[in-house]
VEXPANU-74060 format. One record per residue (C-alpha): x, y, z; residue number from 0; residue in three letters. Coordinates in steps of 0.1 Angstrom, whole numbers. Each point is the difference from the previous one (the first is absolute). Layout:
! residues N
NODE     u     v     w resi resn
NODE     X     Y     Z  NUM  ALA
...
! end
This chain:
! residues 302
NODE     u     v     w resi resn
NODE  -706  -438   515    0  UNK
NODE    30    -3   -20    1  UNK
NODE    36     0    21    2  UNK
NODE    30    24   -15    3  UNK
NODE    21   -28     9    4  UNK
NODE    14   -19   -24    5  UNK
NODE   -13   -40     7    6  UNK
NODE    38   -18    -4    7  UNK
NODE    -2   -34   -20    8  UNK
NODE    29   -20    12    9  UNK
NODE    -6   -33   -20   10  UNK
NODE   -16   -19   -31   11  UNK
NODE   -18   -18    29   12  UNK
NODE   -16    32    18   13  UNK
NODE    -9    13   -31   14  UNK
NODE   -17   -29   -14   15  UNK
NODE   -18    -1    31   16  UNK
NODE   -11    38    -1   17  UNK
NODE   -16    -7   -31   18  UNK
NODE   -15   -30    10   19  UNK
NODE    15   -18   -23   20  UNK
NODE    11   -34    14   21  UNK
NODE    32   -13     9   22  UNK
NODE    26    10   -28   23  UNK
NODE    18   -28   -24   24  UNK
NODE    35    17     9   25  UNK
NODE    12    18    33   26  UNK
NODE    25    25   -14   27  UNK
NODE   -13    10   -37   28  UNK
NODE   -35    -1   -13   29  UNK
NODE   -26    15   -25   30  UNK
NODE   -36    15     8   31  UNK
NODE   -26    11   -30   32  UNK
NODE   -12    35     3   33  UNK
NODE   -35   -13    -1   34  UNK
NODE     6   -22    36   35  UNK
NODE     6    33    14   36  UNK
NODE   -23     4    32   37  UNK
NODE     4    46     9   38  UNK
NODE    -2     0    35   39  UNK
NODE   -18    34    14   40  UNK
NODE    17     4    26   41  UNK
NODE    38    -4   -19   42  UNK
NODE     8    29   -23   43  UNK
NODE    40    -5     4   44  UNK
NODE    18   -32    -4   45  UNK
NODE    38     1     9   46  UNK
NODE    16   -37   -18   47  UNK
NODE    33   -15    17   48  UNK
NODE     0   -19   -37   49  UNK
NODE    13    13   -34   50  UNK
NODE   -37     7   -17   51  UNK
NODE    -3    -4   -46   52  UNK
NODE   -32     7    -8   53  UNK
NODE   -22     4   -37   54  UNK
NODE   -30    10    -4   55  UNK
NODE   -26    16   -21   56  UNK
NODE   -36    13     2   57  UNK
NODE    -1    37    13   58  UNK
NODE   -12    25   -19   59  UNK
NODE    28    28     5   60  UNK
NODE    36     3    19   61  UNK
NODE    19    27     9   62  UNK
NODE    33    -3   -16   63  UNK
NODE    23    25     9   64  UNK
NODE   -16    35    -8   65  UNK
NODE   -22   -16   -24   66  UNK
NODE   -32   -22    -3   67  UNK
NODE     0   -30   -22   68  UNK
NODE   -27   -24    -9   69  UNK
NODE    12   -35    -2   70  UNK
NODE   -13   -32   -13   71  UNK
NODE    34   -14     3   72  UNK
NODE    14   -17    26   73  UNK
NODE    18    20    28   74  UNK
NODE    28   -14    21   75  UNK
NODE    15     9    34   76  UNK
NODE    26    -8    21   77  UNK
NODE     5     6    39   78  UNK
NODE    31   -12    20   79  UNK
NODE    -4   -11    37   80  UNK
NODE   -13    29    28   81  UNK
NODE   -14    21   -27   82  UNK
NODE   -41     5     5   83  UNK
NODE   -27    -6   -22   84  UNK
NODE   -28    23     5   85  UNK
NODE   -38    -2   -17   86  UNK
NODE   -13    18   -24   87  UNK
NODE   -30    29    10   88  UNK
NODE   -28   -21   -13   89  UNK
NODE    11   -35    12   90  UNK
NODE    10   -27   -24   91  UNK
NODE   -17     2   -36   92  UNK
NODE   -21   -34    -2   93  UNK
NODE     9     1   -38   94  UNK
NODE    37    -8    10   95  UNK
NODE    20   -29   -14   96  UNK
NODE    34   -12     5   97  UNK
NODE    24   -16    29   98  UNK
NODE    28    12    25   99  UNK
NODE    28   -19     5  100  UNK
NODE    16    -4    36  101  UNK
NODE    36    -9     9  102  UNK
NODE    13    -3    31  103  UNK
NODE    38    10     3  104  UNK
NODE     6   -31    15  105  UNK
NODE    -8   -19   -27  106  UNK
NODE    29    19   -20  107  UNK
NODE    22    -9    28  108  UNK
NODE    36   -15   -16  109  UNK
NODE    -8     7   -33  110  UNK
NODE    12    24   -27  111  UNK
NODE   -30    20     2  112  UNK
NODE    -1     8    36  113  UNK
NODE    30    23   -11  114  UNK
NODE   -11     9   -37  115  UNK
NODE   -40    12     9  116  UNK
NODE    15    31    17  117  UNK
NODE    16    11   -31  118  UNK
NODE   -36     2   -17  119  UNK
NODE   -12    35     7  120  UNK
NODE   -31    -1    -5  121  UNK
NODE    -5   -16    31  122  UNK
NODE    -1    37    14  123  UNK
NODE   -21    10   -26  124  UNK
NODE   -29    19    14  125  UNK
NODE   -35    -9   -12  126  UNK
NODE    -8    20   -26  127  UNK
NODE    31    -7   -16  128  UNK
NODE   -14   -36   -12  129  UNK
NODE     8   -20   -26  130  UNK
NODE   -22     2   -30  131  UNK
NODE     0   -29   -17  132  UNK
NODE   -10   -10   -41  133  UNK
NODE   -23   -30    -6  134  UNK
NODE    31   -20   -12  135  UNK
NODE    21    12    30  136  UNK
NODE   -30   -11    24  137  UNK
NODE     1   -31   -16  138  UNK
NODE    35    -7     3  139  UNK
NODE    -2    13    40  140  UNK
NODE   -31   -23     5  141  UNK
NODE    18   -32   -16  142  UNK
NODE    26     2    25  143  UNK
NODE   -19     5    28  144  UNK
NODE   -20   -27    -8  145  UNK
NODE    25   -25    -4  146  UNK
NODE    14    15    36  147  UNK
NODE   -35   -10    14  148  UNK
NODE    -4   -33   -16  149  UNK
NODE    39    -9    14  150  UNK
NODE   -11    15    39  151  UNK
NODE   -31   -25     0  152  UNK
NODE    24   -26   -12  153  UNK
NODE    11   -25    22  154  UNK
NODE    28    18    18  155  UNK
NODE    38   -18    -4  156  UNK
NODE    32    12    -6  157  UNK
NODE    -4    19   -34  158  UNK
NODE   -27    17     6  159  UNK
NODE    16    29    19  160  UNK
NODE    29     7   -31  161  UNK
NODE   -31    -3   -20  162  UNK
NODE   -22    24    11  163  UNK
NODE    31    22     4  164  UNK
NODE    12    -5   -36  165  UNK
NODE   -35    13    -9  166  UNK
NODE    -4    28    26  167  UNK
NODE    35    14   -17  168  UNK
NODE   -14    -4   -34  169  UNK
NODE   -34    21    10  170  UNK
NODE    23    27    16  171  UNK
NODE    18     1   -29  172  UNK
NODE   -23     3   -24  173  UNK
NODE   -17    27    23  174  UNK
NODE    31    19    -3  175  UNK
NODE     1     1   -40  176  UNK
NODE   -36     9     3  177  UNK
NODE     2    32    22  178  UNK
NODE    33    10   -23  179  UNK
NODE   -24    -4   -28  180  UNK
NODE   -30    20    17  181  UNK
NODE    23    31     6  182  UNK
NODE    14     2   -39  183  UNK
NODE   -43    -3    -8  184  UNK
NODE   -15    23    22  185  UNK
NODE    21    28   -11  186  UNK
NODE   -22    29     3  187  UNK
NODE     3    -7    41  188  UNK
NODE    37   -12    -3  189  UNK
NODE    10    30   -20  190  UNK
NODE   -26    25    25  191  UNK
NODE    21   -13    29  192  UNK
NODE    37     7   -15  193  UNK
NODE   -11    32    -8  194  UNK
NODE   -13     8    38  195  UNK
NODE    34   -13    18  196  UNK
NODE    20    18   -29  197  UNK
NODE   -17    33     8  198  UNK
NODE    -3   -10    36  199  UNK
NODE    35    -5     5  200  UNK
NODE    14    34   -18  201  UNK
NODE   -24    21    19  202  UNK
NODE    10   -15    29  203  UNK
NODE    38    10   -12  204  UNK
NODE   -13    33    -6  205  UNK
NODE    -8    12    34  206  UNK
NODE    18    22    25  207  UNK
NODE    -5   -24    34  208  UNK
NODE    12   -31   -10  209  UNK
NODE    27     0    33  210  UNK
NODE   -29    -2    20  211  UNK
NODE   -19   -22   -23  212  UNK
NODE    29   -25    -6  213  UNK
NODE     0   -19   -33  214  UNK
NODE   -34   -15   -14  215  UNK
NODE     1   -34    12  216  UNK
NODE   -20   -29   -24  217  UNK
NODE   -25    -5    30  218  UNK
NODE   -10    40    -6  219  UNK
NODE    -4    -5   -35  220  UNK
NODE   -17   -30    -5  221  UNK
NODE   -27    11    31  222  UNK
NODE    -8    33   -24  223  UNK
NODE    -2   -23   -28  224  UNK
NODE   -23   -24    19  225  UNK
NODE    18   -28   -11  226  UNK
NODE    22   -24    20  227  UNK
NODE    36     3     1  228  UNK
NODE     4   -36   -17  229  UNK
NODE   -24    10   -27  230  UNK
NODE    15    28    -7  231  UNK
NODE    37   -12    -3  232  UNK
NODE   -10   -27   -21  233  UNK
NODE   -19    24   -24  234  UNK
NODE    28    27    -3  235  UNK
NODE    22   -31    -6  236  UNK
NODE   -17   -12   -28  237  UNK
NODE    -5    33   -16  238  UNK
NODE    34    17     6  239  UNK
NODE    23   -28    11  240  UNK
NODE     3    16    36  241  UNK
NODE   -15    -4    32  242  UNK
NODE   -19    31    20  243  UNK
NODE    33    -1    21  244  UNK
NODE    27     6   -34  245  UNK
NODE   -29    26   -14  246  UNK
NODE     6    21    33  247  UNK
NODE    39    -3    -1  248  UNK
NODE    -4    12   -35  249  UNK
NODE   -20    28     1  250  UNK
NODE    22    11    30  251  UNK
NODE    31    -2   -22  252  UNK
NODE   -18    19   -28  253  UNK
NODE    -7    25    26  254  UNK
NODE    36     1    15  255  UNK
NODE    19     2   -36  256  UNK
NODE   -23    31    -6  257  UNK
NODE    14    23    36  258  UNK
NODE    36   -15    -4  259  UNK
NODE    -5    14   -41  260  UNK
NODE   -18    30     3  261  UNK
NODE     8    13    37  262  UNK
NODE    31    10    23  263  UNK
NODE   -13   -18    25  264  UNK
NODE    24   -27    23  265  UNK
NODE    -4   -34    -4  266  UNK
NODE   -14    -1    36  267  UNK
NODE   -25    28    -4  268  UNK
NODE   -11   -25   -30  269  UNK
NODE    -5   -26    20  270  UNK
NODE   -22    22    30  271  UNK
NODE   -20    15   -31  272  UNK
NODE    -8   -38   -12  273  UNK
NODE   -11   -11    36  274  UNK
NODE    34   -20    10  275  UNK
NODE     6     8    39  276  UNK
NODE    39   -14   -11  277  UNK
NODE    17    16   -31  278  UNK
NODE    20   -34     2  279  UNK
NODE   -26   -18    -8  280  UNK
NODE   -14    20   -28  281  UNK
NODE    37    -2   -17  282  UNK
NODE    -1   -38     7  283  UNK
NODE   -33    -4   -17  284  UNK
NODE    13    22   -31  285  UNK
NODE    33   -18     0  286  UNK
NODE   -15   -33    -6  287  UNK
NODE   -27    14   -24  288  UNK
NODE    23    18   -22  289  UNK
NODE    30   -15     0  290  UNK
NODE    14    37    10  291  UNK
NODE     1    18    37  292  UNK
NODE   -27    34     1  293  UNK
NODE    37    22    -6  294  UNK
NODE    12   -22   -31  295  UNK
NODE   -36     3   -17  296  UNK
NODE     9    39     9  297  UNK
NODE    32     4   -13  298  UNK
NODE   -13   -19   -37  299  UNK
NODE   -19    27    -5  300  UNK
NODE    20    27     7  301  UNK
! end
């Protein structure tokens, strides 16, 4: 019978030796093929305390976002450390090919990318927000992880950790150019979701509660969306040049210049009708988005 708790992977070593796979050329980083992987009945949840790149290809369908997509392509994932990897419904597909790449955060230790991989968002990427990848991305992805697995089995010395680094930054980086890419392609979905937080967000404006509601946070948008809130930043930044954060402030303002144009109402009634529990805060937040205070935007129109 299968636990609900997540089986925790703390090293390359216990990993390797979960999957039977003999004692592992590298301590801190290493590189398992898809086809080596052993589904154990009785694990349906695996929580990493490594950073986790995998590729792979072979299924017959995904879920991606709110849509189904067929792909012959290869599909790349990333998780960071504590996040949990659970199995798919029907087990592992026996028609799946590709590898998973492990890092342990020590092995990052003192380098520039111990800071740097934080900054790559897709780390917090949920999983159907993958990386789709074009034969001539795959192969440029593959290249690099190979040379990373020929340097690991290497004979270990003093250049082989600012090598493997170097090359870790390069595949991260590329990554990065590749998911930019896949949101200006896919724009049916890309342009679907803009639309939803759009009409979301001036609905939300529009009602009567929103003191007791408060102001939409990104976590409450991107949960009705089904996305995560990483995904859906770096989407709307892509697309509009602002994050789900500036969209909100935005649509707020838009909201606030149309009471202090078309109403009698005080600047602090304003702020209670837009969900501010402090009018001070509202006029702060308008202040440094317009360059004017709620009464200055006021008075240029009258």
């Amino acid at each position: 019978m299968a636990t609900s708790k997540p089986y925790r992977i703390e090293s390359i070593t216990q990993l390797h030796r979960m999957m039977g796979l003999g004692k592992p050329h590298h301590p801190l980083i290493g590189i398992i093929d898809l086809k080596d992987l052993k589904a154990d009945p009785d694990v349906n949840a695996v929580m990493f305390d490594l950073y986790v790149v995998s590729l792979k290809r072979g299924c017959d369908k995904l879920h991606y976002g709110q849509q189904k997509y067929d792909f012959d392509e290869g599909l790349m994932a990333f998780m960071a450390p504590g996040q949990i990897l659970r199995g798919e419904e029907n087990g592992v597909p026996h028609t799946l090919e590709g590898w998973m790449l492990f890092i342990h955060p020590d092995f990052l230790w003192n380098t520039s990318l111990a800071r740097k991989i934080k900054q790559y968002d897709y780390f917090g990427y949920s999983a159907h927000e993958a990386l789709f990848l074009s034969d001539k991305e795959e192969t440029i992805i593959n290249g690099i992880v190979d040379t990373i697995r020929h340097e690991y089995r290497a004979n270990i010395d003093k250049f082989s950790q600012d090598v493997i680094v170097a090359h870790l930054e390069v595949l991260f980086t590329y990554a990065q150019r590749f998911y930019e890419r896949q949101f200006i392609t896919r724009k049916i979905t890309s342009s679907k979701l803009l639309e939803r937080v759009d009409d979301m967000l001036t609905d939300y404006f529009n009602e009567d509660d929103l003191l007791s509601r408060g102001l939409p946070t990104v976590q409450h948008i991107a949960e009705t969306l089904n996305v995560s809130t990483k995904y859906l930043s770096s989407l709307l930044k892509q697309l509009t040049g602002q994050t789900t954060q500036q969209l909100i402030h935005e649509k707020l303002i838009d909201k606030a210049k149309e009471k202090l144009s078309t109403t009698e109402m005080s600047v602090s009634e304003i702020a209670y009708d837009l969900g501010f529990e402090h009018s001070q805060s509202f006029s702060k937040l308008f202040k440094a988005k317009t360059n004017q205070s709620p009464l200055e935007f006021r008075a240029s129109f009258n």
